[in-house]
C-alpha positions in Angstrom: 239.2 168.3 22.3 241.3 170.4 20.3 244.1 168.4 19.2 244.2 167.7 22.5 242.5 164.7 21.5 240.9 162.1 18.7 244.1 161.4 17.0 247.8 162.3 18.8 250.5 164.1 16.8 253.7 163.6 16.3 254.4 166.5 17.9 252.5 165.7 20.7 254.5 162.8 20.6 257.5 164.9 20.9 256.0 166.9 23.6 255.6 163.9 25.5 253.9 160.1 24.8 254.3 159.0 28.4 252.5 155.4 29.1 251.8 154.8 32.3 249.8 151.4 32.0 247.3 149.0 30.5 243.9 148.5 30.8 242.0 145.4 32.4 240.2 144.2 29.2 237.1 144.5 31.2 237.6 148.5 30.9 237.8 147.9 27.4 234.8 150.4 25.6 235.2 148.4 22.2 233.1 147.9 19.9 234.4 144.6 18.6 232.0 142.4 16.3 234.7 140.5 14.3 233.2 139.0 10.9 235.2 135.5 11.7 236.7 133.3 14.5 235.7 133.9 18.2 234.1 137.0 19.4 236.7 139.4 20.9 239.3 138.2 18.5 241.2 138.7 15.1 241.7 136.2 12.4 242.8 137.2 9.1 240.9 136.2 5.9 243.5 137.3 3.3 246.6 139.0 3.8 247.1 141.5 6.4 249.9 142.8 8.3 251.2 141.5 11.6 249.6 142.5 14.1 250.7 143.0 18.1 248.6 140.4 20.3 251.0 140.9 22.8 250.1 144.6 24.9 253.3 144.4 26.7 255.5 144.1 24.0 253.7 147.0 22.3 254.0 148.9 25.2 257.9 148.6 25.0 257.8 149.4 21.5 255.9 152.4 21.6 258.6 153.6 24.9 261.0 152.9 22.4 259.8 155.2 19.4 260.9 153.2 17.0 257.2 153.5 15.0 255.3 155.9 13.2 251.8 156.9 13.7 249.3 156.0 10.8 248.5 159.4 10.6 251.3 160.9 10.6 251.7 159.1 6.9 249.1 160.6 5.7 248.9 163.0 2.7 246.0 165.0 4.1 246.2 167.5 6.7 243.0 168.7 8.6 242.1 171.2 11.5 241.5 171.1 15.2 237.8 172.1 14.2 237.7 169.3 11.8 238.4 166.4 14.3 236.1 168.2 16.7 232.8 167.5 15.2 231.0 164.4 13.9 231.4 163.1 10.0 234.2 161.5 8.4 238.0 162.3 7.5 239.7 160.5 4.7 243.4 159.9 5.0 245.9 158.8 2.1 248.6 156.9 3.2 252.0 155.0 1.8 253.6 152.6 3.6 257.0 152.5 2.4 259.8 151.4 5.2 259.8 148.9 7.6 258.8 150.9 10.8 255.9 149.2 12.9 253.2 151.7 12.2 250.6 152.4 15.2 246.8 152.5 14.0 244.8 153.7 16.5 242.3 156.2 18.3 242.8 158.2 21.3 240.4 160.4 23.5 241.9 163.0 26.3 240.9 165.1 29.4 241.4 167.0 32.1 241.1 164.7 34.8 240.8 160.9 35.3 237.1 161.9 36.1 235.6 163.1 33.1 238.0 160.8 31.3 235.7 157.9 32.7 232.8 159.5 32.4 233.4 160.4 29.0 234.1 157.0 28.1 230.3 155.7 29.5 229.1 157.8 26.1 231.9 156.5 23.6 232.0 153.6 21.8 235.0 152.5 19.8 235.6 150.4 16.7 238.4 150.0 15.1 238.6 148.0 11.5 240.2 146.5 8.4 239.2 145.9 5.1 235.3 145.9 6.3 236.1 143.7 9.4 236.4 144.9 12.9 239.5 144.3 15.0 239.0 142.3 18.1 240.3 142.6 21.9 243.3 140.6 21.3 245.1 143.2 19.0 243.5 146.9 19.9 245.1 147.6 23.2 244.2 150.3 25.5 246.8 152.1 26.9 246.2 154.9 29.1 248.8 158.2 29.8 249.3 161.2 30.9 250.6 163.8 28.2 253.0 166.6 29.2 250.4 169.1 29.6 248.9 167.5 31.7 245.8 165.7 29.9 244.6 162.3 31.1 244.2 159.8 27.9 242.9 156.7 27.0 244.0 155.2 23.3 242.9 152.1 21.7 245.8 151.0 19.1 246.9 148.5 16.9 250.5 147.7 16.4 251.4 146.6 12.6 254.6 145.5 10.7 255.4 143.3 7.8 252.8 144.9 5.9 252.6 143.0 2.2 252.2 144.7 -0.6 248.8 145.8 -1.6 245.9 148.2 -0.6 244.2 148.6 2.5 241.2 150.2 4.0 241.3 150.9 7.5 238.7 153.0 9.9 237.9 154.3 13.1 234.6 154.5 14.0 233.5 156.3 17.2 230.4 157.4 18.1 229.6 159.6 21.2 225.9 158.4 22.2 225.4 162.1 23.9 226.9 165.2 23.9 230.4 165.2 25.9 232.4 167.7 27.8 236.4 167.2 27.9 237.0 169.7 30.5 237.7 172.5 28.0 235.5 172.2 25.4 232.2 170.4 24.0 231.5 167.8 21.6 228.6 166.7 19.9 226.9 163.4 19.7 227.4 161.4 16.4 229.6 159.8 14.2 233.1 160.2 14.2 234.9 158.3 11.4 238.1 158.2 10.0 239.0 156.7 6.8 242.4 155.2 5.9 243.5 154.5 2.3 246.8 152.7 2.7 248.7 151.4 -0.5 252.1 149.5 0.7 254.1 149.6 -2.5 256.1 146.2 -4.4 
């Protein structure tokens, strides 16, 4: 997808981050299997950020642009070619102000088409410490960017992080090969790895 699509930018962000709704959890292609509490849901079982339940209130937030990508707090910077091929990244990240930080994974195309047909072959997961985050905090929020591209992104909205270290990962597999309109992608593994340490 060529930057055009696993992770945004802040740049893209910049280019244009426009939400234009979300999704009926139904349409929801998560890969939720939470270690504790009910399935589809998120229950802490030490200390953890806050984290969004609310997808309208995260929807304003995100309008507002009052947050900061995970990613973009990373130390490590990789390619378009890196993102576009399975394996894993590892990201090194510092939390240190009191910006709601959006952890999350996002997949674009050309049209709304083969954005839903792309999404019959990916499955997503999104997790913390080890346990997977459930349907009532990863939201899907689907947009339009400003050149055009159709997305879908699956996000978590945090704050009040305490102090501590973190591990948090996306996990995305792509059952087939997939085709985003401009480019191929092969089946596998897609992970990302997040090392977060939120300072005393």
């Amino acid at each position: 997808m060529k930057a055009r699509g696993y992770f945004l930018t802040s740049a893209i962000i910049a280019c244009g981050f426009f939400l234009t709704s979300c999704l009926l959890p139904g349409m929801i292609p998560l890969d939720s299997e939470p270690a504790t509490g009910e399935p589809g849901t998120s229950e802490p079982t030490a200390a953890m950020p806050r984290m969004e339940k609310n997808a309208d209130t995260l929807l304003e937030v995100l309008k507002g642009g009052d947050w900061v990508y995970l990613q973009a707090l990373a130390e490590e910077q990789y390619t378009e070619a890196d993102f576009a091929k399975p394996g894993t990244l590892t990201f090194t990240v510092k939390i240190t102000d009191d910006k709601p930080t959006y952890f999350n994974y996002g997949w674009c195309t050309t049209t709304e088409e083969i954005l839903n047909q792309n999404f019959e072959h990916i499955k997503v997961k999104l997790l913390f410490n080890g346990e997977a985050l459930g349907k009532d905090v990863v939201h899907p929020v689907s947009f339009t960017r400003s050149d055009g591209f159709v997305c879908l992104d699956f996000g978590v909205l945090m704050s009040d992080w305490p102090a501590g270290e973190y591990k948090l990962e996306s996990v995305v597999t792509f059952d087939e090969k997939i085709n985003d309109g401009a480019a191929d992608f092969e089946a596998g593994d897609y992970v990302y790895e997040y090392n977060v340490t939120v300072p005393q």
